[in-house]
N, C-alpha and C positions, 0 to 999 in steps of 0.2 A: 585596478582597485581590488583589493584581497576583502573579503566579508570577516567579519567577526562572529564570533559563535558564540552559543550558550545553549547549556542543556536543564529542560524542565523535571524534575524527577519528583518523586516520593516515596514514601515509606513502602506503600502498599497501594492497588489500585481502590480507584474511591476515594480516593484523597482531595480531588480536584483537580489531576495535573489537566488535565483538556479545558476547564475552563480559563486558570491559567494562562498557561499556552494559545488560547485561541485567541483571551485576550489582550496581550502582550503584542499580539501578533498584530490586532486590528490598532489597539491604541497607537503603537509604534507609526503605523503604518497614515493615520488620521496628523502624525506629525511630521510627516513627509519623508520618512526612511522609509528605506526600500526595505521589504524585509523577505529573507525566503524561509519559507516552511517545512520542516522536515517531522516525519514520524519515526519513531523506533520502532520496530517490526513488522509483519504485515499487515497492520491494519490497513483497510480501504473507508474505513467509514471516519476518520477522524481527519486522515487528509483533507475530503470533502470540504471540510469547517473550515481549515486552515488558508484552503485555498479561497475561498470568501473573505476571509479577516486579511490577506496578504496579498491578493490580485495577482498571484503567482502560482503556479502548478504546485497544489500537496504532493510531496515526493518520500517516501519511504526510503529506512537504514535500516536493512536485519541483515546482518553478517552473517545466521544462518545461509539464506537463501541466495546472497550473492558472492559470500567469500570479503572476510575482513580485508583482504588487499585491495575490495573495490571502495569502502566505504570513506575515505577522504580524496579520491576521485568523484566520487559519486555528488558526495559534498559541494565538491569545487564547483562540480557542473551543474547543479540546481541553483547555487547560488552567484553564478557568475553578474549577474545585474544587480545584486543586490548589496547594501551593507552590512547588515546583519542578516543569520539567519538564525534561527529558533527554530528546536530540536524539542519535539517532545517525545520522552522515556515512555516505553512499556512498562504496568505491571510496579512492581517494588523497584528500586534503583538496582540491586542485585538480584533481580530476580531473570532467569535464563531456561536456554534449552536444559544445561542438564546443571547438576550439585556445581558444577566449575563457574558457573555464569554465564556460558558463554554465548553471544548473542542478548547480554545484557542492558541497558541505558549503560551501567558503568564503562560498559566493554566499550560501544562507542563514543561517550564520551572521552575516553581515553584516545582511541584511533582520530579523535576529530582535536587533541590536546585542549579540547573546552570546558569550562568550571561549568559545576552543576548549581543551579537552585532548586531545593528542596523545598515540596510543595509540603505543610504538614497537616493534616485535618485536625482542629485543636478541640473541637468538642469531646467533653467526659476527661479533660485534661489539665492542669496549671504546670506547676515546676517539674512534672515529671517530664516535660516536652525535656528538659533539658538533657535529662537522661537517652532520651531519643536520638538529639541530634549527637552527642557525645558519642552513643555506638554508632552512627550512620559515619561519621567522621573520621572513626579514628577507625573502621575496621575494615578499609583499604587508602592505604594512605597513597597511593595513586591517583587516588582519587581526588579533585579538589572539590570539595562542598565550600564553594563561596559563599554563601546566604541560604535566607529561608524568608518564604512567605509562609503565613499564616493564615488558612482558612478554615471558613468558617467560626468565628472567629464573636462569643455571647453575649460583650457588652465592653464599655471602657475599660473596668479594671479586669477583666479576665484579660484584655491586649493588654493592660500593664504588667502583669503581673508574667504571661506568656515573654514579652519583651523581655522582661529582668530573667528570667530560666534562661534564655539565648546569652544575653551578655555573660551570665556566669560560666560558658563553656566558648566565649570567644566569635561566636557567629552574626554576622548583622542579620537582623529584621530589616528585608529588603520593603516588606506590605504588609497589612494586616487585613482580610477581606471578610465582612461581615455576613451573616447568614442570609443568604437568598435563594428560600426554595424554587421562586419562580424562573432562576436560570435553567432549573434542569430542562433537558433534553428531550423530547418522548423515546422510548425505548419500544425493542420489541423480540421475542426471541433470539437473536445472533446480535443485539447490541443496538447502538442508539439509530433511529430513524436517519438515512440518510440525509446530507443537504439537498440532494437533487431532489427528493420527494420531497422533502420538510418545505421550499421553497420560500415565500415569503418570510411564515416564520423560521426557516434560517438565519436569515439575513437578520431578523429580528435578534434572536439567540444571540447570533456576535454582536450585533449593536451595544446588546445590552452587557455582555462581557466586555466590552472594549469601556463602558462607562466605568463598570464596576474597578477595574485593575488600572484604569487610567487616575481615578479616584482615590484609590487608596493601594496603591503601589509606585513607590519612586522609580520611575524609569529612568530616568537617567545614573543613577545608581545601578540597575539592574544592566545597562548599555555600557557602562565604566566598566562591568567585568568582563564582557566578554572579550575573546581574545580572537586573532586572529589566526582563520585557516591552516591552516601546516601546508607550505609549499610541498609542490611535487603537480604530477599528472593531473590534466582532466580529463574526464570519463568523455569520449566520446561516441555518437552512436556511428560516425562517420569511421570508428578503428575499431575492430574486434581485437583486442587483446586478452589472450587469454591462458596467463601465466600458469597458473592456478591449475589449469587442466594438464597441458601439455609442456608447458615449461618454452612455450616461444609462442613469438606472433603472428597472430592470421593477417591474411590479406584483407584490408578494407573492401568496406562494399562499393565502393566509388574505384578503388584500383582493379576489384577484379572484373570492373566494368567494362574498366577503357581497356583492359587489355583480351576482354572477353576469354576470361577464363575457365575452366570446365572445373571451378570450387559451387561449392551451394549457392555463394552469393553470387554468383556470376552470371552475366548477362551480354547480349551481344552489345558492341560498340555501338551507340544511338538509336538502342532501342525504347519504344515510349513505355511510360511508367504502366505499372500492373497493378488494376483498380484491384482494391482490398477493400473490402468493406467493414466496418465493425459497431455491433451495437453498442449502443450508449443509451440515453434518455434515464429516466424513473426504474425502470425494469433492470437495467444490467448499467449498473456503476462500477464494479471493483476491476478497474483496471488499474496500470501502472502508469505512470507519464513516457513513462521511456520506452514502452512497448511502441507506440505509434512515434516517435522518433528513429527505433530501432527499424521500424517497418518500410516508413519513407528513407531511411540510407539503403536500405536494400533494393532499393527504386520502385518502391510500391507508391500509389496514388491513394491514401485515406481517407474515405468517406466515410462518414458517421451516420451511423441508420437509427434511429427512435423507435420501435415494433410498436408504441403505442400512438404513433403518429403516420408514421409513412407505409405504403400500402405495397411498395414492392420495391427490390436491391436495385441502385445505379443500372443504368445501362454498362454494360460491358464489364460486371465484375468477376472479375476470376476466380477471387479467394473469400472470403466470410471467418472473423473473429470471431467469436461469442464469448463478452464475459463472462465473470460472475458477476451477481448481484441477487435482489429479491422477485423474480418472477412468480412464484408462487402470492404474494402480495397484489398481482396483478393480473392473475390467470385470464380471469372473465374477458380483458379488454384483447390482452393475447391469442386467445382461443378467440375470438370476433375477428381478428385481423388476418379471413381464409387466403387472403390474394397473398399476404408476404409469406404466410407459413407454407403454404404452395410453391411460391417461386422459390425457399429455404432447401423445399425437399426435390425441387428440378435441379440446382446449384449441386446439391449434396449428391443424387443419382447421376448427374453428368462426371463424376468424378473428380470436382475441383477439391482442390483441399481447405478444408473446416477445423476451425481449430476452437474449440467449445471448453470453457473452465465451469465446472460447479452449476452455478444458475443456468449458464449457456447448454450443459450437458441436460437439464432439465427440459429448455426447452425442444431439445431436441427429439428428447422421445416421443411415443404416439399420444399418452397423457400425463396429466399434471392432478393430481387432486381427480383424475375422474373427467376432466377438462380436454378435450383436443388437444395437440400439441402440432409439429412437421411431423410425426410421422417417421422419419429419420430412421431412428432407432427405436425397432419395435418392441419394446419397453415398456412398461408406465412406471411413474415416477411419485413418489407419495409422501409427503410430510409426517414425522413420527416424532416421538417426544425424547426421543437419544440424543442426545450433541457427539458429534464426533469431532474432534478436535485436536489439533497436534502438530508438529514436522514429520515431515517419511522423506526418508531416506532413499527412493524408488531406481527400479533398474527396467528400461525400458520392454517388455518380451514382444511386442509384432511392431514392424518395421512403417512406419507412419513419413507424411510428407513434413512431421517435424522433426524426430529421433529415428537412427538405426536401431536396430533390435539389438539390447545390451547395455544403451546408451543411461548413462547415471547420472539422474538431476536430483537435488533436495527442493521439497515442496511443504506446502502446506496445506491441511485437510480441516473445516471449516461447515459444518453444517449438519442438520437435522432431516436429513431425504432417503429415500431408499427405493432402488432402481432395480426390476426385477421383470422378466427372466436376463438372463445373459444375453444379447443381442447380438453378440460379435466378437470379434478376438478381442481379448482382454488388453489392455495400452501398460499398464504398470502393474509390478509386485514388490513389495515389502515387509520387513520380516514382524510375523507376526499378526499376517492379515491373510483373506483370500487374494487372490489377481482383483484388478480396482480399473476401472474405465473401458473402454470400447475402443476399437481401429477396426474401422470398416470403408475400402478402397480410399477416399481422401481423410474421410473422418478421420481425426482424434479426439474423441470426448472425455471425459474424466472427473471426477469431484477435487482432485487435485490443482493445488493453485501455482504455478511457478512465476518470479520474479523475468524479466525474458534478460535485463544486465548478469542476471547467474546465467543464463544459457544463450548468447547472441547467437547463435549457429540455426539453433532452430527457427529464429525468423527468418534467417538469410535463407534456408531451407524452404520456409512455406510459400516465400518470396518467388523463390526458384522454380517449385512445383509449380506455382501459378502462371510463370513466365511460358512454361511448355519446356 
C-alpha cells in the first residue's frame, strides 16, 4: 500500500496551520484511516500534537538537516502503515533557510509531489483574500495550491463573501473554521507547551480540534487530493546510506555485525545488545523518532529514563542520551533527584560516552538557575532573555565518541541559556560565533540540535564506543 499525501501550509505563521493539521490528523484518524504525521522543519513541539491526534510517531521533513535526497525516503518510511499522511509546512509556504527557499513547505512539498492546502487567517479581510491566494498560486507554478481553508473565519456572510474572492481566482474552499479562542495552546518562551507536559489537556486540545475541522471542513474532499507518494527507496535505519556525503554506500549495522567488522558500527558476531539509556518524560522531549531506531540497528538496547520519575540509570547501561527539552521548567524536581544526577556524573567520570543536545547540555552542568545540576561540566547554566536561534553549519574541532575532529554536520541552535566558564574542549565552531559545546573524555554536550538520519555514523559510533 503506497500513502497519499498532502501538505498543510500558509501565508505566514499564525495562520492556524497546527490546528489545521492536528485536526485533520485526529478527525481522519476517528474515521478509521490510518494517518501519518509529518512536520516541516525541526520542530519538536508540534510533532508531539500530531502524534496524539494520529497514534503514530510525529516525524519531521527539513531538508536542511537531513539532505533533500533523504526526504521522500524519509516519507515512505514514516508512513509505511499508513494511508494518508499529513504534512505540516513551517512558517509562510515560501518561507526557508535563505532568499532561495530552501528547506521550505514548498521545497518539500515538491520532493514529496503533494498539493498544498493553504491555511488563510481571514480576519481584517473579505475579497482581498482573493488577491492573496492569486500571488500564493501563481508565484511558483511548481507548486500545486489545491484548495484553501479558511480560518478564523467572523460570521455567515464574511464565509460567503471569503468563498466568492476564492471562486474568482479558481480555488476551492476546502472548510471554513470559525473563531475559537479557546483552541489555543498555552505557550511559553520557545513556543507552545509541550504535549508531554500539557497531558490531559493535550489530549483535550486535539479532541477539540478534531471536532472543530471534522465540522466544518470537507474531508473527503481534502482526502480526494492527495496524491500518492513518489516511488523509489525507503529510509531505513537498518542501511546507512549515505550518498550525499561520500558518493557510495555504507555498510549496514546488521552486516557489519555478522561479519564483525572493525567500521563504527561494528560489533562482534552474537554479541548482546548495548543498554543505552535515554531521557524522556516532561523534562527532555525533543528528540527525533529515528534517533532510537537508528540506535537499536546499531544493536543498542533502549531504555527510556523519566529524571522526574526514576531514581537511578538501568542496570548495565553503557551509554546515556540527553535530549533536548524544557529542564529549566522543572529544575526544583531535577535538582531533588540526588540519586540519578549521581549515578549521571558516575556514568559520565567512568568514561562512557554521553551524548547531551540543548536542555541535556543544561542538565549536565553543576547548575541550572542556581539549582544543583550532575556536576558534569563544571559550568553553570542560566536562563536570559536572548533567543538564539538558526541552522549552523558546524565543523566538528575535538574528537568525540560521536565525530572525528573535522567532521561537518548542519544543525540547529534553539534557545534562551548561557553556559559559563568554558568547561572543556569546545565540540563545535561556526562562522560567525565563538567555539559552541564541550568534549570532555565521553562527553559531547552542546546547544546544537542534529537530526541523527542527516548523520547515521555518529550513532553507529556512540553505539561502538559503548560496545568497548
Amino acid at each position: 500500500m503506497t500513502a497519499r499525501a498532502f501538505v498543510v501550509a500558509a501565508p505566514a505563521s499564525g495562520s492556524g496551520k497546527t490546528t489545521v493539521a492536528t485536526g485533520l490528523m485526529a478527525a481522519l484518524r476517528r474515521r478509521g484511516t490510518a494517518v501519518a504525521p509529518f512536520k516541516v522543519g525541526p520542530d519538536y513541539i508540534d510533532p508531539g500534537y500530531h502524534s496524539l491526534a494520529a497514534g503514530l510517531p510525529g516525524r519531521n521533513l527539513d531538508p536542511v538537516l537531513v539532505g533533500a535526497d533523504r526526504i521522500a525516503p524519509l516519507a515512505r518510511h514514516g508512513a509505511a502503515a499508513a494511508e494518508v499522511a499529513v504534512v505540516e509546512g513551517v512558517m509562510g509556504l515560501f518561507d526557508g533557510r535563505l532568499a532561495d527557499g530552501s528547506g521550505s513547505t514548498a521545497e518539500v512539498a515538491g520532493l514529496l509531489g503533494a498539493p498544498v492546502v493553504l491555511v488563510v487567517d481571514a480576519r481584517g479581510q473579505s475579497r482581498s483574500v482573493a488577491a492573496l491566494l492569486h500571488g500564493f498560486r501563481s508565484f511558483d507554478p511548481a507548486v500545486d495550491l489545491a484548495g484553501v481553508v479558511l480560518n478564523r473565519v467572523g460570521s455567515p456572510r464574511h464565509e460567503e463573501v471569503l468563498r466568492a474572492a476564492a471562486a474568482e481566482v479558481g480555488l476551492p474552499v476546502l472548510g471554513a473554521l470559525p473563531r475559537r479562542e479557546a483552541l489555543a495552546v498555552p505557550s511559553r518562551h520557545l513556543g507552545l507547551v509541550t504535549a508531554a507536559e500539557h497531558g490531559t489537556a493535550a489530549t483535550a486540545a486535539v479532541d477539540a480540534m478534531a471536532e472543530l475541522v471534522a465540522a466544518h471542513v470537507d474531508l473527503d474532499a481534502v482526502v480526494g487530493l492527495a496524491r500518492p507518494l513518489p516511488p523509489g527507496p525507503v529510509w531505513s535505519p537498518d542501511v546507512v546510506h549515505d550518498a550525499a556525503d561520500r558518493g557510495r554506500a555504507r555498510p549496514t549495522a546488521g552486516a557489519a555485525r555478522e561479519a564483525g567488522a572493525g567500521t563504527p558500527a561494528g560489533r562482534a558476531a552474537g554479541a548482546p545488545p548495548v543498554r543505552v539509556a535515554v531521557f524522556g518524560g516532561q523534562a527532555f522531549t525533543f528528540g527525533y523518532a529515528e534517533h532510537v531506531e537508528l540506535l537499536a540497528a546499531a544493536g543498542a538496547e533502549v531504555v527510556v529514563v523519566d529524571p522526574l520519575r526514576d531514581t537511578r540509570l538501568p542496570d548495565g547501561t553503557a551509554a546515556l542520551v540527553l535530549p533536548g527539552g524544557f529542564p529549566e521548567e522543572h529544575v526544583g524536581a531535577l535538582a531533588a533527584n540526588v540519586e540519578l544526577r549521581a549515578a549521571v556524573r558516575a556514568l559520565a567520570d567512568s568514561g562512557a560516552p554521553v551524548h547531551a543536545e540543548c536542555g541535556g547540555l543544561l542538565y549536565l552542568c553543576a547548575t541550572l538557575d542556581g539549582a544543583p545540576m550532575c556536576d558534569v561540566l563544571p559550568a553553570a547554566a542560566t536562563m536570559t532573555a536572548r533567543l538564539t536561534l538558526g541552522y549552523r553549519d558546524a565543523v566538528a574541532l575535538t574528537p568525540s565518541p560521536l565525530h572525528p575532529a573535522g567532521a561537518r554536520v548542519t544543525g540547529h541552535e534553539f534557545h534562551r541559556c548561557a553556559v559559563t566558564p568554558r568547561a572543556a574542549d569546545p565540540a563545535w565552531a561556526w562562522r560567525g560565533a565563538e567555539p559552541e559545546g564541550f568534549v570532555r573524555r565521553g562527553v559531547h554536550a552542546s546547544f546544537l540540535h542534529t537530526h541523527p538520519a542527516g548523520q547515521p555514523e555518529a550513532v553507529a559510533r556512540l553505539v561502538a564506543a559503548a560496545a568497548g
